[in-house]
LUMMI-68809 format. One line per field, with one value per residue (C-alpha): residue number from 1; x, y, z; residue in three letters. Coordinates in pm, 1 decimal. Example, Ala and Ser with C-alpha at 12.3 -4.5 7.8 and 13.67 -1.06 7.14 Angstrom:
2
nr	(1/2) .
u	(1230.0/1367.0) .
v	(-450.0/-106.0) .
w	(780.0/714.0) .
rest	(ala/ser) .
END
This chain:
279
nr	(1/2/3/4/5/6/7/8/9/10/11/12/13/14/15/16/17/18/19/20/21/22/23/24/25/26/27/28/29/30/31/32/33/34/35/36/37/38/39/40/41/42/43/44/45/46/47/48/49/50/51/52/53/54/55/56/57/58/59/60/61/62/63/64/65/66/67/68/69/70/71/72/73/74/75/76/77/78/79/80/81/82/83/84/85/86/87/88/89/90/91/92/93/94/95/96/97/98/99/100/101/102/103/104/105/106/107/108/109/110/111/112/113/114/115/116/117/118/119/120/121/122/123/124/125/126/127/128/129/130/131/132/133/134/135/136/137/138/139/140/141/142/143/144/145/146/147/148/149/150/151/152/153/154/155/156/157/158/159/160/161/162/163/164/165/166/167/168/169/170/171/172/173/174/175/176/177/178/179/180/181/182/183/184/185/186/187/188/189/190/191/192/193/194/195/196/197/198/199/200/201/202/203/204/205/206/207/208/209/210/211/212/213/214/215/216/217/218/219/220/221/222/223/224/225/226/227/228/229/230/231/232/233/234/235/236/237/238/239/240/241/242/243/244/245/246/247/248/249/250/251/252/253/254/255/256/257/258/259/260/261/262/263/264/265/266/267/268/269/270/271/272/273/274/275/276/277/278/279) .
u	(14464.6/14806.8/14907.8/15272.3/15387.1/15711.0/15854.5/15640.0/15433.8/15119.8/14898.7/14580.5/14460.3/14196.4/14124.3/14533.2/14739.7/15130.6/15360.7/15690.9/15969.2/16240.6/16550.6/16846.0/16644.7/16277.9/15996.9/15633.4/15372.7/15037.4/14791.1/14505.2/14184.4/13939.7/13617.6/13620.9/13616.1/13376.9/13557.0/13361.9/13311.1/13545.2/13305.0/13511.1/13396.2/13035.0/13025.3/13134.6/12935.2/12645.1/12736.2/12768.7/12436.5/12270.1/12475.9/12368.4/12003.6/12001.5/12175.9/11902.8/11622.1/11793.5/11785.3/11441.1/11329.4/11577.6/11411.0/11067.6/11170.8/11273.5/10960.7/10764.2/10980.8/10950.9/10607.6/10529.4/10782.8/10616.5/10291.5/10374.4/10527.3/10195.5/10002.1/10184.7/10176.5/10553.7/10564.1/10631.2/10725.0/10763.6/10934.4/10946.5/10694.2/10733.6/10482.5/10539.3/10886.6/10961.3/11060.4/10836.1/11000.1/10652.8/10496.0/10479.9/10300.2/10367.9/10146.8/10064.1/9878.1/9559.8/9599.8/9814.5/9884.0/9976.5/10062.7/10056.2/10096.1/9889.4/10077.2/9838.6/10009.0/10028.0/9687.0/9704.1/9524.4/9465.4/9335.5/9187.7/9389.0/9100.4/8816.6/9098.2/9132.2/8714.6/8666.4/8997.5/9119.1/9440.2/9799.7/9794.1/9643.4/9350.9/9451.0/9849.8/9724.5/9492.7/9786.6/10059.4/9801.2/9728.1/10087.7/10169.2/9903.8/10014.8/10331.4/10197.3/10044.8/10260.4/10485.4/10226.4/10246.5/10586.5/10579.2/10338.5/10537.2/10876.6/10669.0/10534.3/10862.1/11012.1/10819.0/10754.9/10984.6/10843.5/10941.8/11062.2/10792.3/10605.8/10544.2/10867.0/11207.8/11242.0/10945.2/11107.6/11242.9/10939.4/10735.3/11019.1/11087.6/10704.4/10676.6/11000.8/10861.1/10519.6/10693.3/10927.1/10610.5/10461.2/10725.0/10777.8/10516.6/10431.3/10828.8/10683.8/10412.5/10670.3/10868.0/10615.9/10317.1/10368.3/10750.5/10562.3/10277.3/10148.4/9894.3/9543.7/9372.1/9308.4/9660.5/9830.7/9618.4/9696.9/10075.0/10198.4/10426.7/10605.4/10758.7/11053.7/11044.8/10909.1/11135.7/11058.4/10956.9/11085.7/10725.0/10887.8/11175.0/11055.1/10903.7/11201.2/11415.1/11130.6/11286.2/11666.1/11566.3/11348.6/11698.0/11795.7/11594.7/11707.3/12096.4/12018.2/11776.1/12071.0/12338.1/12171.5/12114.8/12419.3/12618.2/12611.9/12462.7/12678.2/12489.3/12512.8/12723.0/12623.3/12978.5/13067.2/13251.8/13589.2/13776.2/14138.9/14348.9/14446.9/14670.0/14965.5/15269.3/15498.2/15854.4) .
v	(-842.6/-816.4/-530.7/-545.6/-205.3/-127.8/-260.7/-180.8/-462.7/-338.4/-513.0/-487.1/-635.7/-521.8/-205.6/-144.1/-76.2/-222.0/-129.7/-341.6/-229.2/-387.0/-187.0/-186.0/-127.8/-257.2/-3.5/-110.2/106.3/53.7/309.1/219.0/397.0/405.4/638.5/954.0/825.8/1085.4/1229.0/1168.0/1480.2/1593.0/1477.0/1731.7/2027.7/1895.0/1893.2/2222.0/2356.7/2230.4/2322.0/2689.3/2703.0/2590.3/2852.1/3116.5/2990.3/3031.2/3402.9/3471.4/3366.0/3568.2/3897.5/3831.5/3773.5/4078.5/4289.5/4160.8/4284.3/4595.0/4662.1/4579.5/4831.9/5097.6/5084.1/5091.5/5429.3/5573.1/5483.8/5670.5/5928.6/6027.3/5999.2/6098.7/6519.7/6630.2/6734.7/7107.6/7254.3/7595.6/7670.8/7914.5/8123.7/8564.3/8789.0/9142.4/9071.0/8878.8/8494.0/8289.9/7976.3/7787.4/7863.2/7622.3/7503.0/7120.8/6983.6/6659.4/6629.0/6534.0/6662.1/6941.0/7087.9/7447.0/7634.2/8018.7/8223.3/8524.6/8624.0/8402.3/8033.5/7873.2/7775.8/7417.6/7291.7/6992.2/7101.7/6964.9/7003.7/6925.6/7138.3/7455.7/7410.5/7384.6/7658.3/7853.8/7935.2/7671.6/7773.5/7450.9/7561.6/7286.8/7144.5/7087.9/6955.9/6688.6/6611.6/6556.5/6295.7/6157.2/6012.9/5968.9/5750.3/5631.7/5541.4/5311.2/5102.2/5075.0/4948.0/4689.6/4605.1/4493.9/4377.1/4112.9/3998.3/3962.2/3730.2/3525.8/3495.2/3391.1/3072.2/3036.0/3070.8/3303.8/3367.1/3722.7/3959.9/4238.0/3981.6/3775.7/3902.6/4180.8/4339.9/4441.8/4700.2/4850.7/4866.3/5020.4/5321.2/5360.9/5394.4/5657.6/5843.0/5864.4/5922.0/6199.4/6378.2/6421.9/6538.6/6768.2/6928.3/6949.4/7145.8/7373.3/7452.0/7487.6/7761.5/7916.7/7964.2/7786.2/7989.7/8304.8/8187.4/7881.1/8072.2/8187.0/8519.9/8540.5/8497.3/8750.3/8991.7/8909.9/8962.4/8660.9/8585.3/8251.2/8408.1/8214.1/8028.3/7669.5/7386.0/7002.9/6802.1/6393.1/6289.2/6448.3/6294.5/5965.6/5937.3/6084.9/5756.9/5554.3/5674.3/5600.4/5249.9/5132.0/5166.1/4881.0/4568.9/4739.9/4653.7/4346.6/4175.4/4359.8/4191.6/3871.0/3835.2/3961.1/3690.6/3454.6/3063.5/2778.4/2640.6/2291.5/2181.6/1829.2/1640.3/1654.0/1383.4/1516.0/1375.7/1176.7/1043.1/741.4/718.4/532.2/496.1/206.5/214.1) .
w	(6909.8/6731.3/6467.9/6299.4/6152.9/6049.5/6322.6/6591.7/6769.7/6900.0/7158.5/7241.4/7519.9/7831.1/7724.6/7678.0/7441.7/7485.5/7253.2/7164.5/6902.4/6848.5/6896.0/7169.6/7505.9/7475.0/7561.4/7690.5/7713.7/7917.9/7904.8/8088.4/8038.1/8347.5/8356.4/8560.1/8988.5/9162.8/9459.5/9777.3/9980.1/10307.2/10638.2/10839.8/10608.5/10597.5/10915.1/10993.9/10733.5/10968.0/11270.6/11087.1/10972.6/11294.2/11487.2/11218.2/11264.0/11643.8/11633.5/11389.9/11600.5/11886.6/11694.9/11672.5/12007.9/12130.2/11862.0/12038.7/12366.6/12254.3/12056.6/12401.7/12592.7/12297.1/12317.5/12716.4/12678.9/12383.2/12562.3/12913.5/12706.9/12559.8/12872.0/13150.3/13200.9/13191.2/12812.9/12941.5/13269.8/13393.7/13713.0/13842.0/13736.4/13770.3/13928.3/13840.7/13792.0/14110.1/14081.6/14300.6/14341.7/14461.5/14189.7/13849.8/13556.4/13424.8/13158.8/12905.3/12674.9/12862.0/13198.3/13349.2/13718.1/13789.5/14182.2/14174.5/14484.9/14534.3/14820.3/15042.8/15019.1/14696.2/14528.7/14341.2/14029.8/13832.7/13482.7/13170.6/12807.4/12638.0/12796.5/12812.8/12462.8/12379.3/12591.7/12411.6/12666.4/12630.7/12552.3/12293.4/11936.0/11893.4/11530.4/11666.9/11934.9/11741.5/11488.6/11758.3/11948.8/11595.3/11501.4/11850.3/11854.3/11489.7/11601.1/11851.1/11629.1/11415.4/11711.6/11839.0/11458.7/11521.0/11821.4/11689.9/11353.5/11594.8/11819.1/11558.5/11415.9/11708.9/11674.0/11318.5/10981.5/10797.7/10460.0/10330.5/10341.0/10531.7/10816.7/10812.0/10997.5/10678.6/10751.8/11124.8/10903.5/10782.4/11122.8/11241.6/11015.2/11019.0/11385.0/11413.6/11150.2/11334.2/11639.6/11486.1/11341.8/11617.4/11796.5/11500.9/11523.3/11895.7/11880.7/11670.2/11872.9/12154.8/12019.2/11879.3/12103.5/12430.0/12520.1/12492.4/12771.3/12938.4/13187.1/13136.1/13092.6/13488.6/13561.8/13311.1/13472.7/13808.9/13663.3/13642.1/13362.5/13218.1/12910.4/12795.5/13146.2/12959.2/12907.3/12729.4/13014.1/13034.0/12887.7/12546.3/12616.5/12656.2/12295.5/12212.2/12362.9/12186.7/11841.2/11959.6/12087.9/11712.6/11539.8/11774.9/11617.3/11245.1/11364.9/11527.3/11183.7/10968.0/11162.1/11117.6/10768.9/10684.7/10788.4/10533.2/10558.5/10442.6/10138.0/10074.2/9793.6/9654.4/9571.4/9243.1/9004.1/8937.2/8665.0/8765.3/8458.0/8544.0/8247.1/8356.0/8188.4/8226.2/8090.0) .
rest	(unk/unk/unk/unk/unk/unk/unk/unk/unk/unk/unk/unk/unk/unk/unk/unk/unk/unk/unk/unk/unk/unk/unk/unk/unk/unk/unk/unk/unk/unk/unk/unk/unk/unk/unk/unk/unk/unk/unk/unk/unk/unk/unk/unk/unk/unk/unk/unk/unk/unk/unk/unk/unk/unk/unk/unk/unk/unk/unk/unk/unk/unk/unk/unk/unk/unk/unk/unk/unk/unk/unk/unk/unk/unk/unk/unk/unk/unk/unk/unk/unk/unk/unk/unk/unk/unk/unk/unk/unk/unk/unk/unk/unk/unk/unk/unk/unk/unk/unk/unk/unk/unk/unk/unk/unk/unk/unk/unk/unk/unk/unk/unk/unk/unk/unk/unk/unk/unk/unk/unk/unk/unk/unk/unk/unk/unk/unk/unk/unk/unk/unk/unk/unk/unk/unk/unk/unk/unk/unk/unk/unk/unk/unk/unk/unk/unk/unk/unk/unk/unk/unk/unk/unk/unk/unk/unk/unk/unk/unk/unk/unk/unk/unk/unk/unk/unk/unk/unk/unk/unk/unk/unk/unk/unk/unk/unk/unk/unk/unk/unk/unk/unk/unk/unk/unk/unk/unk/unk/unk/unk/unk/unk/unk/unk/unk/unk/unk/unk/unk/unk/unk/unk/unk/unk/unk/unk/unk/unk/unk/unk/unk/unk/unk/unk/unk/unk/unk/unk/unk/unk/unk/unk/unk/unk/unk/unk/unk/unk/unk/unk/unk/unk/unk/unk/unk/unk/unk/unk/unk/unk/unk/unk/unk/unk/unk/unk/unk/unk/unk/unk/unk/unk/unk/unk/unk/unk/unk/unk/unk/unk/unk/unk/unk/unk/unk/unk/unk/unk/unk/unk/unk/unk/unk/unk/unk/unk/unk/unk/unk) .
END
């Protein structure tokens, strides 16, 4: 196609446009119109964008199974904690004001074992919590003593709890939920909070009641004496170290969903102008 204006000769031709004037130097322009090229994506980047996500994937699945392991352990130490007898201890114990060195009083929360010397050899005995208490004669007070074994207890199974959803996320993806990698969080808190009540309120028993005297009737009147001689024994201790370790799978799940996943872009079309201009 040809147009003739004042001068100017215009061409169209191709999709493009050429432009002749007469004058001194001749000028021809092209202008070429193409549609928008999409822009195919870098492989490099792709590919490190994969490699990313798988190494993201595997460091999550290995917070999991540590968190597993360390639920197992927190729960065989929470577990001897509660029934091994080494939540007080008293030694020595006084008899009309004289330290006797072979004599002691160590106790759980089931069973206990105390040595007192009449002046004859030390006498040893294995005793009962529970019937001392029914028979009130016990240094514990019977409703603590129910309470502390209750979220002791609690705390267990709310540990177990946990120690099941990290194991079944070890195999399986589970989405976000009470029983998915998130919920690590919750079984945790519940079980320290279990664990921390009981402790709570076997402490206050402690300072309380059990500081003052640890021995029966029969004893104080034979003089012996154990005030302010108690101590925490390592079975307290333990459920204490059962607390520290549950903040452990919190870090580790935190640690691993905080780090962020590469997300898959899909390449998009970018316009080029492919105007070109020929002089």
């Amino acid at each position: 196609m040809h147009v003739n204006t004042d001068g100017i000769h215009y061409q169209i031709q191709n999709d493009s446009i050429w432009l002749h004037k007469s004058c001194n130097a001749s000028i021809s322009l092209a202008m070429s119109f193409q549609p928008a090229v999409p822009r195919s994506p870098d492989r490099n980047q792709v590919h490190r964008g994969q490699r990313y996500s798988t190494v993201m994937t595997v460091i999550k699945r290995l917070a999991i199974f540590l968190s597993l392991l360390v639920f197992v352990f927190t729960f065989a130490l929470a577990f001897t904690g509660l029934i091994t007898e080494y939540w007080i201890t008293v030694q020595p114990l006084e008899r009309n004001g004289k330290t006797l060195a072979n004599s002691y009083v160590h106790s759980g929360l089931f069973i206990g074992e105390r040595q007192l010397d009449y002046g004859l050899g030390p006498s040893h005995e294995i005793f009962s919590v529970y019937r001392e208490i029914t028979t009130k004669t016990s240094f514990f007070n019977k409703l603590i003593w129910i309470f502390t074994l209750f979220f002791i207890a609690l705390g267990l199974f709310w540990t177990f709890i946990g120690t099941v959803v990290a194991l079944i996320n070890t195999v399986i993806d589970e989405k976000p939920s009470i029983l998915g990698p998130s919920g690590i969080y919750l079984w945790c808190f519940l079980s320290m909070l279990s664990f921390a009540t009981g402790l709570g309120i076997f402490v206050l028993q402690f300072f309380t009641t059990i500081r003052k005297n640890v021995l029966l009737p029969e004893h104080l009147e034979a003089g012996f004496s154990s005030l302010n001689q108690a101590e925490l024994g390592f079975s307290f201790y333990l459920i204490a170290g059962a607390i520290g370790a549950l903040f452990i799978p919190m870090v580790l799940i935190f640690v691993s969903n905080s780090t962020k996943q590469v997300k898959k872009t899909n390449p998009k079309a970018i316009p080029i102008d492919t105007t070109v201009f020929m002089y």
